[in-house]
N, C-alpha and C positions, 0 to 999 in steps of 0.2 A: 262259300258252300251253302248251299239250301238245310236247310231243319226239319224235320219233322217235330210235331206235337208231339211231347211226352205226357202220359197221363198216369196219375198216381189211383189205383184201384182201390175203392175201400168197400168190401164184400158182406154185406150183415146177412146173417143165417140165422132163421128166427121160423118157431113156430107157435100159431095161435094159442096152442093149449097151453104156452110158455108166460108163467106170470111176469118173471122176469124180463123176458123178448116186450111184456107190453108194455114194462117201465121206458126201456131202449127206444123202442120205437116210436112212443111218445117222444122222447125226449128229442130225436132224431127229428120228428114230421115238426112240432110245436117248439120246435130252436127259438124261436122270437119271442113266443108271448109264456115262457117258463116262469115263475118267481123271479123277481130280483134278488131275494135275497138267497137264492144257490148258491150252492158253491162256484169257486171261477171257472173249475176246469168243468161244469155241466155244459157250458156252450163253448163251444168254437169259435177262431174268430170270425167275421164276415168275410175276410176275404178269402179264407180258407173254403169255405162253404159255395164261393160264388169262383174260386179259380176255373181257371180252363182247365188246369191241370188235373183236378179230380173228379172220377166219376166216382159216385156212392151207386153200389148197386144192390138192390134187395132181394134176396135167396130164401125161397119159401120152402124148406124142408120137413120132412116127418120125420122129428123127434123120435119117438118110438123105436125106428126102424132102428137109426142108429144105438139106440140104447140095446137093444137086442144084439145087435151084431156085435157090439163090443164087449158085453159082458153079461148075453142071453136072458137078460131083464127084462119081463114081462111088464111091468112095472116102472114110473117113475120112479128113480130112488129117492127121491123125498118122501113116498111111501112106503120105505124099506126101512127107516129109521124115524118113530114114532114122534122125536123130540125135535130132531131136523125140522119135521115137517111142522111141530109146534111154530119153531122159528120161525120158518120160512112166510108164515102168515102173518102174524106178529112184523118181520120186518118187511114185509108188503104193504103195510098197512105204514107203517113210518115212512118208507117212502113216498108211497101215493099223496100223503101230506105233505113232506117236501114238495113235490113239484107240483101242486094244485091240483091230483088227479081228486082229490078229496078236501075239504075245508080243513083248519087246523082241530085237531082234540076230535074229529068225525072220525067213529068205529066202521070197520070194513067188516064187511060180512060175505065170507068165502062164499063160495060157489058149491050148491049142492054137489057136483058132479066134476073131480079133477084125480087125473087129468084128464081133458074134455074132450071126444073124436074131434079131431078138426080136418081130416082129410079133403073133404068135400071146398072149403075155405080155401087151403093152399091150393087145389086146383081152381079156385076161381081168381085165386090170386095171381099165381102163373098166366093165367088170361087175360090179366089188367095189365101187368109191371112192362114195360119195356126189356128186348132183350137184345143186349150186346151182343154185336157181329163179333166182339173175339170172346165169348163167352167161352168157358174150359169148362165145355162139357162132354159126355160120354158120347152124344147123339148128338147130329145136324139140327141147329137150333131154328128155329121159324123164323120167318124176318123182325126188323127191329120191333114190329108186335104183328101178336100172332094173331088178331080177332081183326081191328079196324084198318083200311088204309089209311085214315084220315090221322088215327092214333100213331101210325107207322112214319107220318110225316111231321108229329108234332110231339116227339118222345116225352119233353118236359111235362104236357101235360095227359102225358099217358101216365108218368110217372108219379103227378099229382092225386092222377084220378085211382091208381094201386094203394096209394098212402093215404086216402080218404074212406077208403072202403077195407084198411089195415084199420086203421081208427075205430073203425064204428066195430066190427066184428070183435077186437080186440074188449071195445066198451060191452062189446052185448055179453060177452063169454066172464069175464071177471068183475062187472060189475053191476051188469043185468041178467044173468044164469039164464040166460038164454040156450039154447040149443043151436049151435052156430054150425052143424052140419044138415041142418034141415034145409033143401034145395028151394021152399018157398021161402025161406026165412032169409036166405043167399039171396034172392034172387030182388026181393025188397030192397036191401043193403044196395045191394050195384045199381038199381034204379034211383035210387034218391044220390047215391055216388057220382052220377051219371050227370044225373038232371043237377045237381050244386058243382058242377067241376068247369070253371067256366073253358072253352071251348073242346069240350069231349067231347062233340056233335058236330060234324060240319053244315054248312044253313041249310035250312029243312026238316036234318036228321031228326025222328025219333028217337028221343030220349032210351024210351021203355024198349024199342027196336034194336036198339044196340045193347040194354042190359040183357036181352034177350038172346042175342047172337053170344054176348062172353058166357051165359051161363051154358049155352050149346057147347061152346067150345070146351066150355072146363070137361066135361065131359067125354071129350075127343083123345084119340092116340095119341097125337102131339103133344098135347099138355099132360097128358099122364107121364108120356115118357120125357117130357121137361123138368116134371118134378121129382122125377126118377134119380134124373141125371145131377140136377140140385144139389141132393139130397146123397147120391156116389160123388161128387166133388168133394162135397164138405168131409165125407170119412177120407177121402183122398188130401184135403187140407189137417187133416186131424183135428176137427170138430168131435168133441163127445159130448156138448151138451148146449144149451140155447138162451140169451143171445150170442154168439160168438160174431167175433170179427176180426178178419184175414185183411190185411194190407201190405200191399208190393207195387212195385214200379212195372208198367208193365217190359213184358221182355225179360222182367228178372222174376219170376215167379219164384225160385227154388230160393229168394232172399228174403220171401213172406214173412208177413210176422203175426201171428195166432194172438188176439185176446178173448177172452171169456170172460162172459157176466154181465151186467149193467153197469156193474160198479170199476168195470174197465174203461166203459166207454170213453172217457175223458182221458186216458193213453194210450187209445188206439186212434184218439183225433190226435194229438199229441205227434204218434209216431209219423202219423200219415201231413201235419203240418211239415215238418222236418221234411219229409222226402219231397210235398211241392216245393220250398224253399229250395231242394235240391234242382229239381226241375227246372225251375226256373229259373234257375243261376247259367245250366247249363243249354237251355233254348233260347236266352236273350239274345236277338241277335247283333244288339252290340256287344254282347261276346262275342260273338262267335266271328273269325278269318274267313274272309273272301274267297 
């Protein structure tokens, strides 16, 4: 009997304004060059990360939106609880240590302005990331990307070039107080993203010509209503807060499995190892009868 590719889904929901989503996402983009001395379960193993079996994909949402609708909060609740939010800096600052986003005994110094608009971002991000043909979303999704052809034919480093210009936006908001919904400040970011990602350009291509077309795009109905749809998934997965991460097999959605936090991260690789192992037990085809 013939097989189909099984692929095990691992969905991260993360928004800029989200200190936590930048630990994650860090951790996520910089798997290779983390400390040594992390903990074990901060990385994954290689072959986890390089199976056929897994697709990671990256869901750019408004925060916000979701906190409103689930509990009418105007507000981050870690501004709703004065000592919370003591904390919540305090253990930002230990972390970023941990994993080299800061040298060790190095003081962090917040961000004048949190939580930060970052609207304008997740729609430039929507415009970078690749987007799965069986994406569960609300709306008819745009092809595997929605800005280049050349990106459309070369996802991996479409997906490079989302997670490069995640990186910098993420550094400029939490550790440069940057203003990361200013469209020239956007627009800088995807240009140097562009120009270091190596073959985001097919030969000839302008660099600045293509940061110039994503940042149109972001702009555009499609991508509005992409990150619409994003962002009604994640309350549809029962996401309340950022980073979250959804893993299922595909075909079994309704067997998903929800973690929240950074400090999940390392069981929801966990969970999503266990189901390649599954996968691929059950696509080998010397298992599998004639």
């Amino acid at each position: 009997m013939t097989t189909t590719q099984a692929k095990v889904r691992f969905l991260v929901y993360f928004d800029y304004g989200s200190n936590y989503s930048f630990l994650s996402l860090f951790r996520l983009i910089n798997r290779p060059s983390l400390p040594p001395t992390s903990h074990p379960t901060l990385l994954p193993p290689t072959y986890l990360l390089t199976s056929q079996h897994l697709a990671i994909e990256y869901r750019p949402i408004v925060l916000g939106a979701i906190f409103k609708n689930l509990n009418n909060w105007e507000k981050s609740p870690y501004l709703l609880f004065p000592a919370k939010a003591n904390y919540l800096w305090r253990d930002f600052e230990r972390q970023c240590q941990k994993y080299g986003i800061l040298k060790p005994n190095e003081r962090y110094t917040q961000p004048t302005v949190f939580p930060r608009q970052s609207l304008s971002a997740l729609r430039v991000a929507c415009a970078l990331f690749p987007v799965s043909s069986s994406s569960h979303t609300s709306t008819s999704t745009p092809a595997t990307h929605p800005v280049s052809p050349h990106l459309a034919a070369h996802t991996a480093v479409a997906e490079r070039l989302g997670c490069t210009f995640t990186l910098r936006v993420f550094e400029a908001n939490f550790l440069q107080d940057r203003d990361i919904n200013d469209p020239s400040f956007l627009t800088a970011i995807v240009r140097e993203a562009v120009a270091e990602t190596p073959g985001a350009t097919s030969e000839g291509e302008d660099p600045a010509a293509v940061a110039d077309r994503v940042m149109a795009a972001a702009q555009s109905q499609p991508i509005r209503d992409l990150l619409r749809a994003y962002t009604d998934e994640a309350v549809r997965h029962g996401v309340f807060g950022g980073p979250t991460f959804v893993v299922f097999q595909e075909g079994k959605e309704g067997a998903r499995e929800l973690f929240w936090g950074n400090d999940r991260l390392g069981e929801a690789l966990e969970w999503a190892e266990r189901l390649v192992l599954e996968v691929g037990e059950n696509t080998d085809p010397a298992r599998c009868s004639m």
